[in-house]
C-alpha positions as CSV (number, residue, x, y, z in Angstrom):
1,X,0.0,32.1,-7.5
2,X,-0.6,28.6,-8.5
3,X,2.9,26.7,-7.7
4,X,4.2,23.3,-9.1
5,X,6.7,20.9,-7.6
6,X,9.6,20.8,-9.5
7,X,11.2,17.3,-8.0
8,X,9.9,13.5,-7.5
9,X,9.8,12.1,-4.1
10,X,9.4,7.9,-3.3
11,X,5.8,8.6,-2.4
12,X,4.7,10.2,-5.4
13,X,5.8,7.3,-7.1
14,X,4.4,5.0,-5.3
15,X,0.9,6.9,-5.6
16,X,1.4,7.0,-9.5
17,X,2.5,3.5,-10.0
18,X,0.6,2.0,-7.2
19,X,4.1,0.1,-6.2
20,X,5.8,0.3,-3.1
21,X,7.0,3.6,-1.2
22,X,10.8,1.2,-1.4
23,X,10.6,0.6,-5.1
24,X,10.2,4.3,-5.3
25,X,13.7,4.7,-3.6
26,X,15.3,2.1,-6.0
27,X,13.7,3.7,-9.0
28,X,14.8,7.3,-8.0
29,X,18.2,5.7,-7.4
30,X,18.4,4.1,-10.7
31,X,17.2,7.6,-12.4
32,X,20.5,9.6,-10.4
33,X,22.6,6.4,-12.0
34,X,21.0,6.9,-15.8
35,X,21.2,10.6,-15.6
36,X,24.6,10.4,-13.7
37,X,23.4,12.6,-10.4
38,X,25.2,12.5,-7.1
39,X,22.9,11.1,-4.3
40,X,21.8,14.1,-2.9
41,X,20.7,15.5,-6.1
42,X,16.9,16.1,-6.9
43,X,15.1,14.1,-9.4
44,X,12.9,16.4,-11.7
45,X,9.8,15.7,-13.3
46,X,11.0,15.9,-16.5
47,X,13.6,13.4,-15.6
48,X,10.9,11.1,-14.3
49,X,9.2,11.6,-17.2
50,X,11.8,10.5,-19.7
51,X,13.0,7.8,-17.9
52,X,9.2,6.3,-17.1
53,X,7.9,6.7,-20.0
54,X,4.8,8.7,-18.1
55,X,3.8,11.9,-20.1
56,X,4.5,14.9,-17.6
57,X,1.0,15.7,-18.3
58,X,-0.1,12.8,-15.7
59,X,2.8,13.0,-13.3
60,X,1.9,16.8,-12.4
61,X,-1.9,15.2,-12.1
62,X,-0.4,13.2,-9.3
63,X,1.1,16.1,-7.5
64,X,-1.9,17.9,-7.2
């Protein structure tokens, strides 16, 4: 069985943006705040997706 991950971590973002493993904790944090999420709430791809701009296509690329 062939599984996905459902949620976003700092270090996928940086690996897809080529930014820093901290601007993937502000940019998650910013995501909870547009989505209105409590802090220890997941971030989904989808969700990453929207807010990015990123097709979901590419971001599940990056997760291997």
């Amino acid at each position: 069985m062939n599984t996905k991950r459902a949620c976003i971590y700092p270090k996928d973002i940086q690996l897809i943006t080529g930014r820093s493993e901290r601007y993937g904790r502000k940019l998650l944090n910013d995501i909870r705040v547009h989505f209105d999420k409590q802090p220890y709430q997941f971030i989904t791809v989808e969700e990453f997706a929207e807010y990015s701009g990123i097709k979901e296509e590419i971001i599940i690329k990056y997760l291997g």
